[in-house]
BAKE-69379 format. One record per residue (C-alpha): x, y, z; residue number from 1. Coordinates in Angstrom, 2 decimals, always signed. Layout:
N
+---------+---------+---------+-----+
!      xx !      yy !      zz ! seq !
+---------+---------+---------+-----+
!       X !       Y !       Z ! NUM !
...
+---------+---------+---------+-----+
# end
This chain:
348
+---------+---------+---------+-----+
!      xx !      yy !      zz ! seq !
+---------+---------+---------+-----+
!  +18.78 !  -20.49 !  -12.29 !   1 !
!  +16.33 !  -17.84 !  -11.67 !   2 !
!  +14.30 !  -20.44 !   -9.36 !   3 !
!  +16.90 !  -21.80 !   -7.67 !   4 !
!  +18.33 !  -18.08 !   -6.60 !   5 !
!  +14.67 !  -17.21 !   -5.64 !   6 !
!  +14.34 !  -20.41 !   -3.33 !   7 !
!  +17.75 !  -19.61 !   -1.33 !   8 !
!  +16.51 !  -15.91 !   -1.01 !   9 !
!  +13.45 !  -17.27 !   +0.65 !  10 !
!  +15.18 !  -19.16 !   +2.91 !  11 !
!  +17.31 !  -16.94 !   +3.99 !  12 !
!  +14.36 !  -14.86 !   +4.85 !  13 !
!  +12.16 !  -17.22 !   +6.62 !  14 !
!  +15.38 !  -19.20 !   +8.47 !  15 !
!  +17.93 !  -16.43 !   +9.09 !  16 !
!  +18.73 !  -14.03 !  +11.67 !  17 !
!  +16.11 !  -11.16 !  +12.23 !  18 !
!  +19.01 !   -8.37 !  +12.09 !  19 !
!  +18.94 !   -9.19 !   +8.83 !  20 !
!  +15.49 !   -9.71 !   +7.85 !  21 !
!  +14.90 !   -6.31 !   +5.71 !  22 !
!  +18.42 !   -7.01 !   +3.53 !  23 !
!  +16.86 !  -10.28 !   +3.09 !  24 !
!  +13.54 !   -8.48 !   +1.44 !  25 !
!  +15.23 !   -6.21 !   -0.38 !  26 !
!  +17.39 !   -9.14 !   -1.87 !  27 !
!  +13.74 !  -11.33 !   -2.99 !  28 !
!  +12.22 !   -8.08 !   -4.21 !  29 !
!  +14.71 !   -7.56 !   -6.38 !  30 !
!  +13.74 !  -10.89 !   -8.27 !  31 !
!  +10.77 !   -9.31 !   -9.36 !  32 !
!  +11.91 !   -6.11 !  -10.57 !  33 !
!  +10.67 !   -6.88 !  -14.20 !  34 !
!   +7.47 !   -8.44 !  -13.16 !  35 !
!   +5.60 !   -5.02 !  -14.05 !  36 !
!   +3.98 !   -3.97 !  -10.49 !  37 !
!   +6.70 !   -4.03 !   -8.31 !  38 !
!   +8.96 !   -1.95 !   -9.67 !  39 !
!   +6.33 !   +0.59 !  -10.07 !  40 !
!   +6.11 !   +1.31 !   -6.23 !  41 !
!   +9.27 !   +0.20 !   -4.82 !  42 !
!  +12.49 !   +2.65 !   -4.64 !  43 !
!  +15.24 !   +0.27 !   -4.58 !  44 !
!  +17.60 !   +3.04 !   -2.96 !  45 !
!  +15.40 !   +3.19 !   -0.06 !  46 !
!  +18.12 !   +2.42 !   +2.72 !  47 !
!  +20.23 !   +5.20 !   +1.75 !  48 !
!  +17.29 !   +7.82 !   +2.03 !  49 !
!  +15.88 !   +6.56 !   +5.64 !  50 !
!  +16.86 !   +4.18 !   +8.29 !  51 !
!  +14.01 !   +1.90 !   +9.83 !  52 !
!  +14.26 !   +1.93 !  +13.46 !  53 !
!  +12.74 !   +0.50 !  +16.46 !  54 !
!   +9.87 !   +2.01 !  +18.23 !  55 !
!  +10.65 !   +3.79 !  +21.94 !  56 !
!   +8.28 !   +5.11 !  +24.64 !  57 !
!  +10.56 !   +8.54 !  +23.62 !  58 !
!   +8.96 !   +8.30 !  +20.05 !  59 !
!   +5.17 !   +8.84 !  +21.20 !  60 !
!   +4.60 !  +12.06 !  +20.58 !  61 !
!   +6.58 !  +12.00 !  +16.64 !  62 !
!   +4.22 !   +8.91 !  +16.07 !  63 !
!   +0.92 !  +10.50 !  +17.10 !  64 !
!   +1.90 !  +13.47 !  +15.60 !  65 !
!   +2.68 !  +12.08 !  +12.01 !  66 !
!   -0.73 !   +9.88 !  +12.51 !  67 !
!   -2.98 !  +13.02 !  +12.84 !  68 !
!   -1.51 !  +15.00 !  +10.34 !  69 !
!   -2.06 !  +12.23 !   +7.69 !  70 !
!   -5.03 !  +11.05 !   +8.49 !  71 !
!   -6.60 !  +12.88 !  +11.35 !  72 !
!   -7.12 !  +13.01 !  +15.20 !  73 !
!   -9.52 !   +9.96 !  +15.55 !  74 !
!   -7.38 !   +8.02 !  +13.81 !  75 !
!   -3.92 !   +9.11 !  +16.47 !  76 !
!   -6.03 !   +8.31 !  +18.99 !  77 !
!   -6.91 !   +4.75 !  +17.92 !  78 !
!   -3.03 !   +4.68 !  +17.58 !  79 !
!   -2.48 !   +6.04 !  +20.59 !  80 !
!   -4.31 !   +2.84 !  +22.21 !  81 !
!   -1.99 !   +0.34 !  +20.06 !  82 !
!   +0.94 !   +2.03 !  +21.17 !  83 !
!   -0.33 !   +0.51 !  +24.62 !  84 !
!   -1.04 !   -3.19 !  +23.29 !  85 !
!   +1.49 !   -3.73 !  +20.83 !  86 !
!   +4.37 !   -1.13 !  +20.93 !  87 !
!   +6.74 !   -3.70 !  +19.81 !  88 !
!   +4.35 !   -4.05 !  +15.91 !  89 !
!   +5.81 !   -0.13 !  +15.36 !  90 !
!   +8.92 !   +0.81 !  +13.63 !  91 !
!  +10.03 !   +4.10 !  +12.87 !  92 !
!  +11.78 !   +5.83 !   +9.70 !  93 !
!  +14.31 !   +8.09 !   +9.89 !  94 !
!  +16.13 !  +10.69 !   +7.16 !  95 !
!  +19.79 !   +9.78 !   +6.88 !  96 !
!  +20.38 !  +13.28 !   +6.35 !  97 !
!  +18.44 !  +15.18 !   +9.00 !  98 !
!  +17.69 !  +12.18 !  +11.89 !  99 !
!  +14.02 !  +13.34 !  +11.22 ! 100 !
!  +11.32 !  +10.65 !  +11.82 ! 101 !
!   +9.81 !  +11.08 !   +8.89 ! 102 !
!   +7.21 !   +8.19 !   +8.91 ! 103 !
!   +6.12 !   +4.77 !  +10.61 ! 104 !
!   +4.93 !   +1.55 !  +10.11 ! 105 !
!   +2.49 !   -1.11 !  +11.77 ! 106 !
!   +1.93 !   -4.62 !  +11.27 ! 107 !
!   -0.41 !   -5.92 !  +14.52 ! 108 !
!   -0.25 !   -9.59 !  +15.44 ! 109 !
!   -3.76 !  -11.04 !  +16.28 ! 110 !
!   -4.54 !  -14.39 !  +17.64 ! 111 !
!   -8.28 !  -14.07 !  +17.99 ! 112 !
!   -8.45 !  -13.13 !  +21.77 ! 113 !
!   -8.14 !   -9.69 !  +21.13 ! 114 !
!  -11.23 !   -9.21 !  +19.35 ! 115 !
!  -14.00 !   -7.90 !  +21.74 ! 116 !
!  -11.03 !   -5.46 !  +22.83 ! 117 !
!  -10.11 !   -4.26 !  +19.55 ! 118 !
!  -12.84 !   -3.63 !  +18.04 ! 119 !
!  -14.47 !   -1.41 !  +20.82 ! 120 !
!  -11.87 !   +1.40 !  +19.75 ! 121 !
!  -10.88 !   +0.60 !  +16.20 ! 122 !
!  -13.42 !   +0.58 !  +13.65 ! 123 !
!  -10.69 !   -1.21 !  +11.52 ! 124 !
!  -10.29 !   -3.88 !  +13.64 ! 125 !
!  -14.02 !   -4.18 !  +13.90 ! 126 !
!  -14.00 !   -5.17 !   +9.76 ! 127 !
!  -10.85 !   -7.21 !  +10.75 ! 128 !
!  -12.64 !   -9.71 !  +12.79 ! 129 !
!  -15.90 !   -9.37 !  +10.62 ! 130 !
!  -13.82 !  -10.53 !   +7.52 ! 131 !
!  -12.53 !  -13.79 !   +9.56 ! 132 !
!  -15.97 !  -14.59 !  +10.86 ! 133 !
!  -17.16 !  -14.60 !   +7.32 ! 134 !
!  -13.82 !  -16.44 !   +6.25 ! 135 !
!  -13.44 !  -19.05 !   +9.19 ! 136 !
!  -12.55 !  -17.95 !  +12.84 ! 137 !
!   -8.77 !  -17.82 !  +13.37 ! 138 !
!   -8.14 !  -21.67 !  +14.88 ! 139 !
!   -5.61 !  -22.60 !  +17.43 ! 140 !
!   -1.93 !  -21.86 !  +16.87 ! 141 !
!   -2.90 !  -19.29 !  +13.99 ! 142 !
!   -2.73 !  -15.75 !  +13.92 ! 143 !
!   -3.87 !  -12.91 !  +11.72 ! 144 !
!   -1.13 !   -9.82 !  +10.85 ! 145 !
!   -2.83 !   -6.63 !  +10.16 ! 146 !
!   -0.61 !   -4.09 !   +8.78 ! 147 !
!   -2.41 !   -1.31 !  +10.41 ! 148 !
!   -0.46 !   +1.53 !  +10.03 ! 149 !
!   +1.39 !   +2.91 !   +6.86 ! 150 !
!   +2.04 !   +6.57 !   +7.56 ! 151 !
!   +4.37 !   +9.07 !   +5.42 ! 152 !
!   +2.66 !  +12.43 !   +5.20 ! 153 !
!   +4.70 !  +13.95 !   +2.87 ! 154 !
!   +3.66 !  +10.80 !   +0.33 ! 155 !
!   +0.58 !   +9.28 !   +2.15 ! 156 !
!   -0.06 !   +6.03 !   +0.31 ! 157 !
!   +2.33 !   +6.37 !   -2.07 ! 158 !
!   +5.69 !   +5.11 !   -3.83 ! 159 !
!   +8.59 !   +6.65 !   -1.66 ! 160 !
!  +11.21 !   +5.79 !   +0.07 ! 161 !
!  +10.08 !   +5.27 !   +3.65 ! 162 !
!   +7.01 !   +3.63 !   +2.00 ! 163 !
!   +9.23 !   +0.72 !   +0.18 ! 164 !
!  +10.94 !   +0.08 !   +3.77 ! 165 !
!   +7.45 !   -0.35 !   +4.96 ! 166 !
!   +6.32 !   -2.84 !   +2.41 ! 167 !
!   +9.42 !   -4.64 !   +2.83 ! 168 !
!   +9.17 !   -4.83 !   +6.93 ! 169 !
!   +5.29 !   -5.95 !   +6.44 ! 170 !
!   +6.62 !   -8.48 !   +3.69 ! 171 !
!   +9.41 !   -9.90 !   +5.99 ! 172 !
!   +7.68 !   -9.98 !   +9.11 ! 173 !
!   +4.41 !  -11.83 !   +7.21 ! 174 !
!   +6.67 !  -14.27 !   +5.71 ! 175 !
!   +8.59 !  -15.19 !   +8.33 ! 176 !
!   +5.54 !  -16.54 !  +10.14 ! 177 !
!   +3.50 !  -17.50 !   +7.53 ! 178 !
!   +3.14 !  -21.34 !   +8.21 ! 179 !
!   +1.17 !  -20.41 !  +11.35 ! 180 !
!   -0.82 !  -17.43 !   +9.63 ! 181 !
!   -4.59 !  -17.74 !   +8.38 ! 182 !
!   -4.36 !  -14.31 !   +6.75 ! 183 !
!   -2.77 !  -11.23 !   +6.13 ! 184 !
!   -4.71 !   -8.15 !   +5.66 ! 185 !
!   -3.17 !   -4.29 !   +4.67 ! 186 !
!   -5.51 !   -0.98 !   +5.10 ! 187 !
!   -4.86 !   +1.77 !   +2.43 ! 188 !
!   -7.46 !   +4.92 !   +2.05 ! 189 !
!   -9.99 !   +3.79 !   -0.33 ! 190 !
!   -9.20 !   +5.57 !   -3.67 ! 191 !
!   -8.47 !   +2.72 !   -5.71 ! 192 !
!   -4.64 !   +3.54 !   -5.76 ! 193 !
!   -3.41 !   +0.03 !   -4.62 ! 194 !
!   -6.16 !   -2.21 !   -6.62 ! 195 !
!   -4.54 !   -3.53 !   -9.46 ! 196 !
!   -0.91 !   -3.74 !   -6.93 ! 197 !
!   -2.61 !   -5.91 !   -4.39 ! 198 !
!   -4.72 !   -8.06 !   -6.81 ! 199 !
!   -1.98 !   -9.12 !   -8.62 ! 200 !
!   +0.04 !  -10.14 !   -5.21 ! 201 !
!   -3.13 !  -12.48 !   -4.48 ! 202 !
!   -4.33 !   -9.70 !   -2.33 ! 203 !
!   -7.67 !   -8.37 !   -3.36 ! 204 !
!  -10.07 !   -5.69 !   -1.66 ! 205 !
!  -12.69 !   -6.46 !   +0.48 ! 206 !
!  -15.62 !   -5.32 !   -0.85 ! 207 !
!  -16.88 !   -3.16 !   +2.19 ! 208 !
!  -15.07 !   +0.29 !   +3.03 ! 209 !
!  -14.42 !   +1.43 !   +6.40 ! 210 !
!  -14.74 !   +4.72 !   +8.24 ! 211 !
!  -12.38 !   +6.45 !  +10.50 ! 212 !
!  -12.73 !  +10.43 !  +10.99 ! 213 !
!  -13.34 !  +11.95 !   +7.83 ! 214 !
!  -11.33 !   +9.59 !   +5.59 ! 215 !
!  -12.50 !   +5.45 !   +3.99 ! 216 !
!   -9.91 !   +2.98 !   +4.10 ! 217 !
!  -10.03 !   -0.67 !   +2.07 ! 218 !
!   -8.76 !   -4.05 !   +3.64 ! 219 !
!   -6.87 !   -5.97 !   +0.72 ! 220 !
!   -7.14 !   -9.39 !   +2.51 ! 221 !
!   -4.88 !  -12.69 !   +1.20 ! 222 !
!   -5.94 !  -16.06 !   +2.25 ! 223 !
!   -2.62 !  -18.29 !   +3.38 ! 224 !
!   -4.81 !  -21.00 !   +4.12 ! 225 !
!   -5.96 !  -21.70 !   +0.43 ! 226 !
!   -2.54 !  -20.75 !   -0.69 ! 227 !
!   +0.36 !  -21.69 !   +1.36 ! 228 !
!   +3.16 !  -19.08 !   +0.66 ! 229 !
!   +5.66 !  -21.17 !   -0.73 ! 230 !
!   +2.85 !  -22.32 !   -3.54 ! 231 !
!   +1.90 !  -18.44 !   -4.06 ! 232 !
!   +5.55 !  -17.28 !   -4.67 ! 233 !
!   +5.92 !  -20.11 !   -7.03 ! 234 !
!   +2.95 !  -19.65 !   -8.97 ! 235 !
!   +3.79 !  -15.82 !   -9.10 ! 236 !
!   +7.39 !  -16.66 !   -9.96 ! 237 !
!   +6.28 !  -18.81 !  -13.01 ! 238 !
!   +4.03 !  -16.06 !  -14.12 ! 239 !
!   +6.53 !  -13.15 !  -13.95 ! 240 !
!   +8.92 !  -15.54 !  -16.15 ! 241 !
!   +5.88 !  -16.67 !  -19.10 ! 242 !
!   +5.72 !  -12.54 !  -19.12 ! 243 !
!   +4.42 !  -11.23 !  -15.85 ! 244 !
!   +0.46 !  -12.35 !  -16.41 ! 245 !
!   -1.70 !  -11.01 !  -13.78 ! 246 !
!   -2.69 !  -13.93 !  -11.17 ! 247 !
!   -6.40 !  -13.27 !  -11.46 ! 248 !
!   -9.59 !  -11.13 !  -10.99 ! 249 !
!  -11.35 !  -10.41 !   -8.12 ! 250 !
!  -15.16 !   -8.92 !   -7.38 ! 251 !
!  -14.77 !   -5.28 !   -6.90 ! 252 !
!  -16.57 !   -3.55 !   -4.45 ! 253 !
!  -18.86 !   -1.76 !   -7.16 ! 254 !
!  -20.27 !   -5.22 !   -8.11 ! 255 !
!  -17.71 !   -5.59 !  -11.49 ! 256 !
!  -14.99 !   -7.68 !  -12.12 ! 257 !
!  -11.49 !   -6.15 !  -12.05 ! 258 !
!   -8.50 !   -8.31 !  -13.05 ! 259 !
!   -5.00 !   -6.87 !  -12.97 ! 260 !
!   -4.82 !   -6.11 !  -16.72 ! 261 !
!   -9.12 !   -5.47 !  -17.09 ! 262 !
!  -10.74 !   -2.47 !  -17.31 ! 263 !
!  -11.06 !   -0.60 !  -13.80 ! 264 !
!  -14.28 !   -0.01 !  -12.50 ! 265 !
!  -14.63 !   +3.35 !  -10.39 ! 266 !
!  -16.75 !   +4.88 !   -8.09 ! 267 !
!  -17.69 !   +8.29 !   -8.36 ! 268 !
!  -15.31 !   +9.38 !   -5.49 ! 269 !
!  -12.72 !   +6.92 !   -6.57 ! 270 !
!  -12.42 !   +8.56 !  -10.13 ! 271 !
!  -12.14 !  +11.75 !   -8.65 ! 272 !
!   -9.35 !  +10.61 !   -6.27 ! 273 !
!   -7.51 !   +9.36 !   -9.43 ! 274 !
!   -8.00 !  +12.51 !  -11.56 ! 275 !
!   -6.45 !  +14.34 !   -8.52 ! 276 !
!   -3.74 !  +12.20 !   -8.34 ! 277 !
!   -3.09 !  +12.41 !  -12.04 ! 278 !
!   -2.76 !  +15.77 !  -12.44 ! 279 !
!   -0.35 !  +16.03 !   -9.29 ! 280 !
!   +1.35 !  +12.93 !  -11.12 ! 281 !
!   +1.72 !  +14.58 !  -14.40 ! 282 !
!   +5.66 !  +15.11 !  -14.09 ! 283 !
!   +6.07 !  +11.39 !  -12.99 ! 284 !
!   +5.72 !   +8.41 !  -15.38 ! 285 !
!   +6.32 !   +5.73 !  -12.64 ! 286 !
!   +3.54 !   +7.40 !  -10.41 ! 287 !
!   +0.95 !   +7.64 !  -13.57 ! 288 !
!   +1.52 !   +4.54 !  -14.71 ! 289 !
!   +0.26 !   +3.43 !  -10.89 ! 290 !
!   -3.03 !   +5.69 !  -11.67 ! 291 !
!   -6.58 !   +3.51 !  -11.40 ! 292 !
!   -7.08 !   +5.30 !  -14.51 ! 293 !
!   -4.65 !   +3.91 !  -16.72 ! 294 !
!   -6.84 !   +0.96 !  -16.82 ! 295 !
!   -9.85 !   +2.82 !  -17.50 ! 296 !
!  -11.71 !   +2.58 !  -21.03 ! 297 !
!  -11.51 !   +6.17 !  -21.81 ! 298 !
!   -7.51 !   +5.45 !  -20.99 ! 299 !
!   -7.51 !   +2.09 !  -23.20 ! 300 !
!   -9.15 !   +4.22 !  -26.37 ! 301 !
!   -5.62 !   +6.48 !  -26.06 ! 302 !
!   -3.24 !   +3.92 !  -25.83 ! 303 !
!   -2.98 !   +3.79 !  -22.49 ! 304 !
!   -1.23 !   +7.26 !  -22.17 ! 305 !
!   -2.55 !   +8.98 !  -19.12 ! 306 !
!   -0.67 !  +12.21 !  -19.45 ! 307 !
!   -1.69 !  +13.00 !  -23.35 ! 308 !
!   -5.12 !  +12.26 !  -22.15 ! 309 !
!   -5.44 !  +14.25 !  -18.98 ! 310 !
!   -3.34 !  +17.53 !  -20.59 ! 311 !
!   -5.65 !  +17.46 !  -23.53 ! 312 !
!   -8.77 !  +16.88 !  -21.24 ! 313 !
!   -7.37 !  +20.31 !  -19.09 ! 314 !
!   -6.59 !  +22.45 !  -22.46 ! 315 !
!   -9.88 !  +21.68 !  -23.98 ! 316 !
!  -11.70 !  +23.28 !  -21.03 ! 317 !
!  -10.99 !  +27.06 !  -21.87 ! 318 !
!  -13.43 !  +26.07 !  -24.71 ! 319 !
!  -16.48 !  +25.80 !  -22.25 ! 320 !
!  -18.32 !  +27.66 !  -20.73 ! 321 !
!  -16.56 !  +28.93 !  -17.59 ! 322 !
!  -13.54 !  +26.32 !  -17.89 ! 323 !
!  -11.09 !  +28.82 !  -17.78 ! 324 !
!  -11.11 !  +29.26 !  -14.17 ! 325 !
!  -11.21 !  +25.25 !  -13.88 ! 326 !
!   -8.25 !  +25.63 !  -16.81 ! 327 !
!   -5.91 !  +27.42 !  -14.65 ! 328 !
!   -6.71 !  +25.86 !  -11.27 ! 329 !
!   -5.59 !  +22.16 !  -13.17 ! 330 !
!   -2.19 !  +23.27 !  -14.48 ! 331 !
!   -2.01 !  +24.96 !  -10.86 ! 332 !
!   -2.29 !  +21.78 !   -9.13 ! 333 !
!   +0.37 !  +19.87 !  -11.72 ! 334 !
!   +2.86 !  +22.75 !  -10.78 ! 335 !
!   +2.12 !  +22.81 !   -7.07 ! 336 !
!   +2.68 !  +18.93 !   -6.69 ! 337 !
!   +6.08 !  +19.47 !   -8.89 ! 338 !
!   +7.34 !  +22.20 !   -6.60 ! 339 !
!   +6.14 !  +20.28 !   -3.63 ! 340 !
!   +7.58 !  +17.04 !   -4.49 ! 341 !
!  +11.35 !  +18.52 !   -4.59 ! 342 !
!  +10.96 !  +20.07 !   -1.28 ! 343 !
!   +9.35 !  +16.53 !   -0.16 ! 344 !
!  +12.00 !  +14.76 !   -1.59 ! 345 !
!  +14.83 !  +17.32 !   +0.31 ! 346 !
!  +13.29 !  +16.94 !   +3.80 ! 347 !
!  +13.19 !  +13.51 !   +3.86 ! 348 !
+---------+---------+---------+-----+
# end
């Protein structure tokens, strides 16, 4: 039964009308809500929070705007130029309660010919086409969807609500065309956040990071050409249903192996990233359980329980020499994010 619902969902989604093409999403998401990764970053009341709307020459300066604040002025500028070449690949997201754009979304649409263009402004780009050179050039009648853009300040690169409408518009818009696509590749900073997420959706990192302004950003890359869609969702379908086993492993980018379930392997500036974001996650289960960390060794020998682990690390520091300061600026940082995330969650 659960198959048979899953296969009409998809159709609807490929075959029906693009008005409704994010209910459609929402509807095949919701199939997988016990396979133990999506629920963990999607907020199924997400349409009731914001409205996804289309992008308008009016909208320039909200969209530049939200760009540089999250992730700097180089970066607006290189979306400045896209605005030019693909305006149509943006959509915006708006509160339902104030009308405030509060975030946006893009998903470019690549056929090869753009390349020498592209990547003489957009360092991303640049990796883009490297990455197909090394995987086979894209061939006539196929096209490459970069989801370029994923921008929510207030929760950069993480679960919210305007970031589950952008997953889902990516998701639609990908699937939709995916008979004529070689590959789809998403750019999130490089801290290791989405790892585990992406490999088990068939997506892995590539193992190179990439520049822009002051910030590194990863390319999770997946391959429709060795797996046809309608093969991956079935294979993932049959997995989620034997108990949600992770579809595989992947080389990291620090020369280990990570599977879904394995051990993570961290860079230095990755496992700082995550220690960050678990002691601004403290007060959130969902968001912890999300944390590179919770697949870490030193995470493994305490039962996997992030918070007991990262509390105890903090109240053990008093105990050292000068840890007191380092003490107090911790539990500082846990109460700042909780205060922060209730006036995040108001103004959107």
């Amino acid at each position: 039964m659960h198959k048979s619902m899953h296969d009409h969902l998809l159709e609807r989604l490929r075959r029906g009308p693009a008005h409704r093409l994010m209910d459609s999403v929402a509807a095949l998401m919701y199939m997988y809500r016990t396979d133990g990764y999506m629920p963990e970053v999607h907020e199924w009341q997400a349409p009731g929070l914001v409205q996804e709307v289309p992008y308008a020459p009016s909208d320039q300066a909200d969209v530049l705007a939200l760009v540089a604040r999250a992730e700097g002025l180089e970066s607006a500028e290189i979306a400045r130029k896209w605005l030019e070449l693909q305006p149509t690949a943006f959509r915006l997201h708006r509160s339902t309660r104030t009308g405030r754009t509060v975030s946006f979304t893009a998903t470019l649409w690549l056929s090869g010919d753009e390349e020498e263009t592209s990547s003489s402004f957009d360092p991303v780009l640049a990796a883009v086409w490297r990455y197909a050179r090394r995987h086979g050039p894209v061939r006539e009648g196929e096209r490459i969807a970069v989801t370029r853009y994923l921008v929510h300040p207030d929760r950069y690169h993480r679960p919210s609500a305007p970031m589950t409408l952008a997953h889902w518009r990516a998701m639609g818009e990908v699937w939709r065309d995916a008979d004529r696509l070689s590959h789809h590749i998403a750019v999130y900073r490089d801290d290791g956040y989405w790892n585990g997420h992406m490999i088990h959706y068939a997506t892995p990192p590539v193992a190179d990071p990439v520049r822009v302004g002051a910030h590194a950003y990863r390319l999770f890359a997946g391959d429709y050409r060795t797996e046809p869609l309608v093969a991956y969702l079935a294979a993932n379908t049959d997995a989620m249903l034997a108990g949600g086993a992770p579809r595989g492993s992947v080389q990291s980018a620090t020369g280990g192996t990570n599977a879904g379930t394995g051990p993570a392997v961290l860079t230095r500036e990755a496992f700082g990233a995550a220690v960050r974001d678990a002691l601004r996650s403290l007060g959130s289960p969902k968001e912890l359980r999300c944390n590179p960390l919770v697949r870490s060794r030193v995470a493994a020998a305490h039962d996997g329980d992030l918070a007991r682990l990262v509390r105890g690390a903090a109240e053990r520091l008093p105990n050292e020499r000068g840890g007191e300061r380092r003490h107090h600026f911790s539990f500082c940082v846990e109460w700042w994010s909780r205060v922060s995330g209730v006036g995040a969650a108001w103004s959107a």
